[in-house]
C-alpha positions as CSV (number, residue, x, y, z in Angstrom):
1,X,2.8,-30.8,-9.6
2,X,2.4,-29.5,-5.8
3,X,2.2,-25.3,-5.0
4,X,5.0,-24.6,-2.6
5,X,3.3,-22.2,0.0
6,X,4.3,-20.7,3.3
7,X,0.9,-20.1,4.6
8,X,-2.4,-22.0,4.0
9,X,-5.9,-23.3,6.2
10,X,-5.9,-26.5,7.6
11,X,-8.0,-28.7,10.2
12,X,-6.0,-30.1,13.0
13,X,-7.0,-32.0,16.2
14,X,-5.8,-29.7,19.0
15,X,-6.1,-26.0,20.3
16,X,-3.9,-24.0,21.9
17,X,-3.9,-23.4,25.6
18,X,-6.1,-20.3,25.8
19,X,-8.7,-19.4,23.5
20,X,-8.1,-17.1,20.5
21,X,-4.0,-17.4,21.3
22,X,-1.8,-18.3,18.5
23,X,0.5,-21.1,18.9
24,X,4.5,-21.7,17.7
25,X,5.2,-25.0,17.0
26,X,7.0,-27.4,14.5
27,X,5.1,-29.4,11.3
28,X,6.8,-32.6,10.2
29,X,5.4,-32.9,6.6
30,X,6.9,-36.5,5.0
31,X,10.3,-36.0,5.9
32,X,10.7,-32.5,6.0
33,X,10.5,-30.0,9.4
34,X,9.9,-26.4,9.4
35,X,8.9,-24.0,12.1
36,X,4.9,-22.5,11.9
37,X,2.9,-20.2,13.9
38,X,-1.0,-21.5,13.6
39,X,-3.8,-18.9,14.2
40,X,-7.3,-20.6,15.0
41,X,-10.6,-19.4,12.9
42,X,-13.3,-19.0,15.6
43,X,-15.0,-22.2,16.8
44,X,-17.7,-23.4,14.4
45,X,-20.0,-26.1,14.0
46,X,-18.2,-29.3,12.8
47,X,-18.6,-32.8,12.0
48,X,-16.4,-33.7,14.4
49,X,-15.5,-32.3,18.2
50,X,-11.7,-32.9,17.7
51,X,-11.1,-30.9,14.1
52,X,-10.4,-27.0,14.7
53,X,-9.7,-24.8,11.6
54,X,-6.3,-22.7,11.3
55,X,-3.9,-20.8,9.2
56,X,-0.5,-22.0,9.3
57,X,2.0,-19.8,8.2
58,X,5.7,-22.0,7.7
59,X,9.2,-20.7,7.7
60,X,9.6,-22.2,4.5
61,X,7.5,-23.0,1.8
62,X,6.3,-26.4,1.5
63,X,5.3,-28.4,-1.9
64,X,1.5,-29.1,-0.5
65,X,-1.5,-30.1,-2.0
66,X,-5.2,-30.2,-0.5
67,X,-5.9,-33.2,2.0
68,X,-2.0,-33.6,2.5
69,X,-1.2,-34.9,6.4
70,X,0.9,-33.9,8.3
71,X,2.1,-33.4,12.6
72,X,2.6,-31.1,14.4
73,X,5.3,-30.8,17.7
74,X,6.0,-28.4,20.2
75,X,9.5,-26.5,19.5
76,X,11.1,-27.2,23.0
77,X,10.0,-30.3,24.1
78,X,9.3,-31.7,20.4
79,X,6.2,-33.9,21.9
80,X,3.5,-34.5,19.8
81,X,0.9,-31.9,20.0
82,X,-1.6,-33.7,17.4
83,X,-1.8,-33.8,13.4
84,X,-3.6,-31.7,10.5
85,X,-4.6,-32.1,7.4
86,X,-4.2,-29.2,4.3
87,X,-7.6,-27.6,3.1
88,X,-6.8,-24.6,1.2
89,X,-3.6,-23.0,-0.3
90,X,-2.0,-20.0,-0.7
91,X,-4.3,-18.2,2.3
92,X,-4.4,-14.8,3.3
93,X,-5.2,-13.2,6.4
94,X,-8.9,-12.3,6.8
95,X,-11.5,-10.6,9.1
96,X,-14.9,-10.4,10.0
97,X,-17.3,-11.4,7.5
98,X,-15.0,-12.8,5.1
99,X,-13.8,-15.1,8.0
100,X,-17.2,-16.8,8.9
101,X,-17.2,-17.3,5.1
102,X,-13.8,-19.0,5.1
103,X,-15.1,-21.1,7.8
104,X,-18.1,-22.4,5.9
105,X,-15.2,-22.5,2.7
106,X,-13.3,-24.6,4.7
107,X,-16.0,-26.9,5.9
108,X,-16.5,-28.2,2.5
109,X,-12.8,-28.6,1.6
110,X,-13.3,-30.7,4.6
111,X,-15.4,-33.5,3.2
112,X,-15.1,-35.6,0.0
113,X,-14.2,-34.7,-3.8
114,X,-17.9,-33.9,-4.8
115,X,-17.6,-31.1,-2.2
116,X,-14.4,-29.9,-2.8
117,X,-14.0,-29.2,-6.5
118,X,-17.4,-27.8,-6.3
119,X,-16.2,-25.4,-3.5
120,X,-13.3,-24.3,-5.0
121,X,-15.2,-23.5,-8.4
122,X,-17.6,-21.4,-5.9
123,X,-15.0,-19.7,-4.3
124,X,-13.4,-18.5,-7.4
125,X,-16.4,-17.1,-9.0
126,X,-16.5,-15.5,-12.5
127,X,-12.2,-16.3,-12.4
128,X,-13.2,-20.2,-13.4
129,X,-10.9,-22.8,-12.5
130,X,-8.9,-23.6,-14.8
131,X,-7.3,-27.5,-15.3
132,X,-3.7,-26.6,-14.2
133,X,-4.8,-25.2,-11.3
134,X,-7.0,-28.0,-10.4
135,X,-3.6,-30.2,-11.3
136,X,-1.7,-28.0,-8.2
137,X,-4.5,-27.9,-6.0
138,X,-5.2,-31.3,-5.5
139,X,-3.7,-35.3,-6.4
140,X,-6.7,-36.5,-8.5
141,X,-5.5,-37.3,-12.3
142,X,-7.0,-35.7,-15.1
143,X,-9.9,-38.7,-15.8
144,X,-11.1,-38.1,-12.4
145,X,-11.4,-34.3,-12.4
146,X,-13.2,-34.8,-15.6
147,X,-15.5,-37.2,-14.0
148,X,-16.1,-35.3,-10.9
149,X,-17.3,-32.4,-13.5
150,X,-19.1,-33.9,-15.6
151,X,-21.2,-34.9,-12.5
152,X,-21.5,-31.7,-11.2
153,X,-22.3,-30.3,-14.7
154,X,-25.4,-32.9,-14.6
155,X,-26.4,-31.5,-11.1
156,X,-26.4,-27.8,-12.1
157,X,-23.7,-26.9,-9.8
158,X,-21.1,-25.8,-12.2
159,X,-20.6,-25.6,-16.5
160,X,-17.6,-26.9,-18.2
161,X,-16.2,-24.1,-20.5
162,X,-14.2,-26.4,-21.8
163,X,-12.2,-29.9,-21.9
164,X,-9.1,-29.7,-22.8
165,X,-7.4,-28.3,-20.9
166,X,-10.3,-28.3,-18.5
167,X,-12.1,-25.2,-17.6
168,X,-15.0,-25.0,-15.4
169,X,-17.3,-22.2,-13.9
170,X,-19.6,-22.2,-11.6
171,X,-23.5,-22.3,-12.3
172,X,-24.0,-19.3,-9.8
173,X,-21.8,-17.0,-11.0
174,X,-22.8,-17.6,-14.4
175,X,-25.7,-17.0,-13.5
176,X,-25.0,-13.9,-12.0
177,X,-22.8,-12.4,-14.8
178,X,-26.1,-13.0,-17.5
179,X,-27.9,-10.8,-15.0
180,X,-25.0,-7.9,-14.8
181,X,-24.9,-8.0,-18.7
182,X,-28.4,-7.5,-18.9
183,X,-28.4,-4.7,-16.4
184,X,-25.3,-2.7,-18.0
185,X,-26.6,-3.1,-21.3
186,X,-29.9,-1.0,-20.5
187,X,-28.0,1.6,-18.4
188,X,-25.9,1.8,-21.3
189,X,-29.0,2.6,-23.6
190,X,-29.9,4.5,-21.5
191,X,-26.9,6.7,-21.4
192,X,-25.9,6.0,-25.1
193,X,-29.6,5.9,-27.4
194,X,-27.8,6.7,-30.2
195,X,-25.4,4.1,-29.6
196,X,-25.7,0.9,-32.2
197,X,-24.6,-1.2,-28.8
198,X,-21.2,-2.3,-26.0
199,X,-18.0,-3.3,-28.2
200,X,-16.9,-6.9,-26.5
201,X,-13.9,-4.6,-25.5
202,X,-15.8,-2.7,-23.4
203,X,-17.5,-5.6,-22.6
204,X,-14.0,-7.4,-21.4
205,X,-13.0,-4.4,-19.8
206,X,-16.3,-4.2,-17.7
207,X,-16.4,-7.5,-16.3
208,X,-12.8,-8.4,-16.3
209,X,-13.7,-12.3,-17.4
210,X,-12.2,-14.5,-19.3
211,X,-13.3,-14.1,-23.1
212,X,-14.5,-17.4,-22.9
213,X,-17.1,-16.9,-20.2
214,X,-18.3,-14.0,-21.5
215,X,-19.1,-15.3,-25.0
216,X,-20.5,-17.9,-23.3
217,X,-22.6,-15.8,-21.3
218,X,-23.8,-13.6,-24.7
219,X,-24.7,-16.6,-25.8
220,X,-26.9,-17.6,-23.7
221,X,-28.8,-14.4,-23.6
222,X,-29.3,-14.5,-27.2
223,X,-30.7,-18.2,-27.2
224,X,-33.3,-17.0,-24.5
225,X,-33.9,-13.9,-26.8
226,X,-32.9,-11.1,-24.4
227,X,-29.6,-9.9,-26.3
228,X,-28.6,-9.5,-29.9
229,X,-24.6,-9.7,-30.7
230,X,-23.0,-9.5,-33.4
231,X,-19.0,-10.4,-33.6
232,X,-18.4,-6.6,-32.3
233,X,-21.0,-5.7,-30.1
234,X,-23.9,-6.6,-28.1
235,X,-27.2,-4.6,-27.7
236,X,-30.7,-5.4,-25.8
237,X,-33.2,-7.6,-28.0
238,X,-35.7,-5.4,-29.7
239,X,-33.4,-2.2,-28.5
240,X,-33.7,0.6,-31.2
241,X,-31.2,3.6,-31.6
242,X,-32.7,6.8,-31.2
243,X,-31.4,9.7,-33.6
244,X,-31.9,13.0,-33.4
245,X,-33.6,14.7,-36.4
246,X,-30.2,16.1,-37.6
247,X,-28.9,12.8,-37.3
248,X,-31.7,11.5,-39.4
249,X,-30.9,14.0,-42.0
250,X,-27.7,13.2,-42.6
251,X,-28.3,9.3,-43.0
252,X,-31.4,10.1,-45.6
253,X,-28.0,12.3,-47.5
254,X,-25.6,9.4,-46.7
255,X,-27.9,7.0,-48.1
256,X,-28.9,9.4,-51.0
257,X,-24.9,9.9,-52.1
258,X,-23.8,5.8,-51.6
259,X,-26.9,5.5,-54.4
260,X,-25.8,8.4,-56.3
261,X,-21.9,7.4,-56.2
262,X,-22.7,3.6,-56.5
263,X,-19.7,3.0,-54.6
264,X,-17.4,5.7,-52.5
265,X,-14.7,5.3,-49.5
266,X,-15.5,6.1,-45.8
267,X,-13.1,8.6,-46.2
268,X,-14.1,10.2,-49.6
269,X,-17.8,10.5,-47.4
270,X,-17.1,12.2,-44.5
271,X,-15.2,14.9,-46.7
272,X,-17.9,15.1,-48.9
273,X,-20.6,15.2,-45.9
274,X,-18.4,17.3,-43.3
275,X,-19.0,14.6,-40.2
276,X,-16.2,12.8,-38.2
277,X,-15.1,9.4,-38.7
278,X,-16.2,8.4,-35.5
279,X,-19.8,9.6,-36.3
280,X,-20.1,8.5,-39.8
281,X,-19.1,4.9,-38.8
282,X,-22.0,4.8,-36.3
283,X,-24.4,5.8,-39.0
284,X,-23.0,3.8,-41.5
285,X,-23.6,0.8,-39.0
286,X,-27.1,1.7,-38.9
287,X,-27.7,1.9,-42.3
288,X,-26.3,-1.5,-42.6
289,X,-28.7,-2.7,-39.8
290,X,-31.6,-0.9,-42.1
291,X,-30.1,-3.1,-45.2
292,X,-29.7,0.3,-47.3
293,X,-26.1,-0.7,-47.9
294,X,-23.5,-2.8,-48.1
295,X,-19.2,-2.4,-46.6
296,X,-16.7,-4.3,-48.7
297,X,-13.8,-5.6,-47.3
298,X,-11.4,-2.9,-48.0
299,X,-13.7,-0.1,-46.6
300,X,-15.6,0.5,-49.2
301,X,-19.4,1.6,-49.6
302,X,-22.1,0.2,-52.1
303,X,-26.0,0.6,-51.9
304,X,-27.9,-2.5,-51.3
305,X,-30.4,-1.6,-54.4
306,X,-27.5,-0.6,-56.6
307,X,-25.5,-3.8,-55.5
308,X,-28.9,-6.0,-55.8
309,X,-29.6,-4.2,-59.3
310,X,-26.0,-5.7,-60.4
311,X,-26.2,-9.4,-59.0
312,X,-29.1,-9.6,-60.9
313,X,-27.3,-8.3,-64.2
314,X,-24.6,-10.4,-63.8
315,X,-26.7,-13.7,-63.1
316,X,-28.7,-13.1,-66.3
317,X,-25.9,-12.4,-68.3
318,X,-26.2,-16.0,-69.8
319,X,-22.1,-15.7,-69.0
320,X,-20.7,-18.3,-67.0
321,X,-17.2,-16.3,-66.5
322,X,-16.6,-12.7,-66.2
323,X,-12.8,-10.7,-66.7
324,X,-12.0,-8.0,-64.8
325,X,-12.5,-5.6,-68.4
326,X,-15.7,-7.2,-69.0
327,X,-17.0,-6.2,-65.7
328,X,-15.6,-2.6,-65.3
329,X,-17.2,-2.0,-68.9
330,X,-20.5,-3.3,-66.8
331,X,-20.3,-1.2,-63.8
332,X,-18.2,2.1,-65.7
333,X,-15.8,1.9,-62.5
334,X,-12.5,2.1,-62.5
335,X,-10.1,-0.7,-61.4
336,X,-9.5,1.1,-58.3
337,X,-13.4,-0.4,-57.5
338,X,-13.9,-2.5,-59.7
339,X,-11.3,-5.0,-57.9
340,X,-13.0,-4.8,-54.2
341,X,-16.1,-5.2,-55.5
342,X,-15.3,-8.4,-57.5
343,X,-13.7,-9.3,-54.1
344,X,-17.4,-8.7,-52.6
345,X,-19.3,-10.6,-54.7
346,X,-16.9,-13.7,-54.3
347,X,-17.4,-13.5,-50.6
348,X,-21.2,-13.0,-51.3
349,X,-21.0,-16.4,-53.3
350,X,-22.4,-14.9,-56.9
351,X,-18.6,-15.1,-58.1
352,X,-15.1,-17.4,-57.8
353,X,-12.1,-16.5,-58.7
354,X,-10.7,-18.8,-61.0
355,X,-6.7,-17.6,-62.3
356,X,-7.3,-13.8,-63.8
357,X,-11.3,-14.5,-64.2
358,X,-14.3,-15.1,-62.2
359,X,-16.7,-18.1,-62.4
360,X,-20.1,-16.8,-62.6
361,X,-21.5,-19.5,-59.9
């Protein structure tokens, strides 16, 4: 699969007339001739005297892929003015800076397959490469890309994110992007100290990455012990919210009405306490940091000691299956809770569901 592109950096063997001047002239690519205009990159070091970076911009596209030949003849006279070879596709017109980096880019793209795939994974940074790119870039076949990373990988140039279909990143920016996290998560503290942590959304949105990179990123921060996550948000290790004392006031009443209710509903809470959603879910998260209670899966609230208090009840029951009426005649709720709850304790492993009652396990 080749990219068709109109304008891309190659090396050729010939310069125009005068220095910095653009040239017009005619590329013969397999079998196929098109009119270009080449603009030189200023003169660089090189491994070789007689190879002289340019962009080429065609008046048609052309299915190309990296180290592709191809000549190059005047328009009039249609003499040979010398040959190229592709480097990079799909370029774009640079200045300054960015053009003695292009130079150095190009350099690289220059040499072998070592060099290239490990400039072109620099070069896109925290994007990644991904495999079908890779495919249109270049001719190697899928065993050899592999190969080529895997070396790489061994060398600490770049990480495989993953094999199939190939995805690779490189060690740098990696590196780089475990350092931003670490920075926005304490100016975020900093901001936010009542906040429990940064939602991966606002994570995504942040960093713009792929999800991949930045889980694999997280990741790494929490092996080395610098980040706790959780499957919604990440926080600084050993980071701890700060409340204010009406805050803290409200969670001691929060905590005091789950244990006096046994079980309640978000939403039957922040009527009863006179709070916003929005700030009773960041409490409640807290309290289930502080282990003082327990959500179910449909919302609901339990206290830990309550729900602790009726594991233990049910365990030394000497029963080894419970009906639904058996156990609402053991709690006093009604079926509206009774049924989540059961739902709880099967996903806490102390129950099964077996047909209309639960195995006691």
């Amino acid at each position: 699969m080749s990219m068709e592109t109109a304008c891309f950096d190659a090396a050729v063997d010939f310069l125009p007339r005068k220095k910095g001047e653009s040239l017009d002239a005619q590329i013969l690519f397999k079998k196929t001739k098109v009119s270009a205009s080449f603009s030189f990159y200023p003169q660089a070091r090189r491994t070789k005297q007689d190879e002289h970076f340019v962009r080429v911009h065609t008046s048609h596209p052309l299915p190309l892929k990296w180290k592709d030949r191809f000549e190059v003849k005047e328009l009039k006279r249609k003499s040979l003015l010398g040959k190229g070879i592709v480097l990079f596709l799909h370029s774009e017109k640079i200045r300054g800076k960015k053009e003695k980096r292009r130079i150095i880019f190009l350099q690289k793209l220059l040499g072998g397959e070592w060099e290239m795939l490990a400039a072109l994974v620099q070069e896109k940074g925290l994007e990644g490469v991904k495999e079908r790119e890779l495919a249109q870039f270049s001719s190697l076949s899928q065993a050899k890309l592999l190969s080529l990373s895997q070396g790489l990988e061994e060398k600490g140039v770049l990480k495989i994110l993953s094999f199939s279909p190939l995805f690779l990143l490189s060690k740098t920016s990696f590196e780089f992007l475990c350092q931003r996290i670490l920075k926005y998560l304490s100016a975020f503290h900093e901001r936010h100290p009542q906040e429990q942590g940064v939602s991966w959304d606002r994570l995504m949105k942040r960093f713009g990455v792929d999800r991949k990179i930045l889980a694999l990123a997280i990741h790494r921060l929490t092996k080395e012990n610098k980040v706790v996550a959780s499957t919604e948000r990440a926080a600084l290790y050993g980071f701890e919210r700060t409340l204010s004392l009406w805050d803290e006031k409200i969670l001691r009443k929060l905590e005091e009405m789950c244990g006096a209710l046994q079980i309640g509903s978000p939403e039957e809470l922040s009527q009863s306490i006179g709070i916003s959603p929005q700030k009773l879910s960041r409490l409640l998260s807290l309290l289930v940091e502080r282990k003082k209670i327990v959500l179910g899966k449909e919302g609901f609230i339990i206290h830990s000691q309550w729900l602790d208090e009726l594991i233990s009840r049910i365990k030394s029951s000497g029963k080894k299956e419970l009906t639904v009426s058996e156990f609402k005649k053991m709690t006093g709720l009604s079926r509206k809770y009774a049924i989540p709850l059961l739902e709880l304790l099967d996903q806490l492993g102390v129950t099964r569901r077996n047909g209309p009652v639960r195995e006691i396990l």
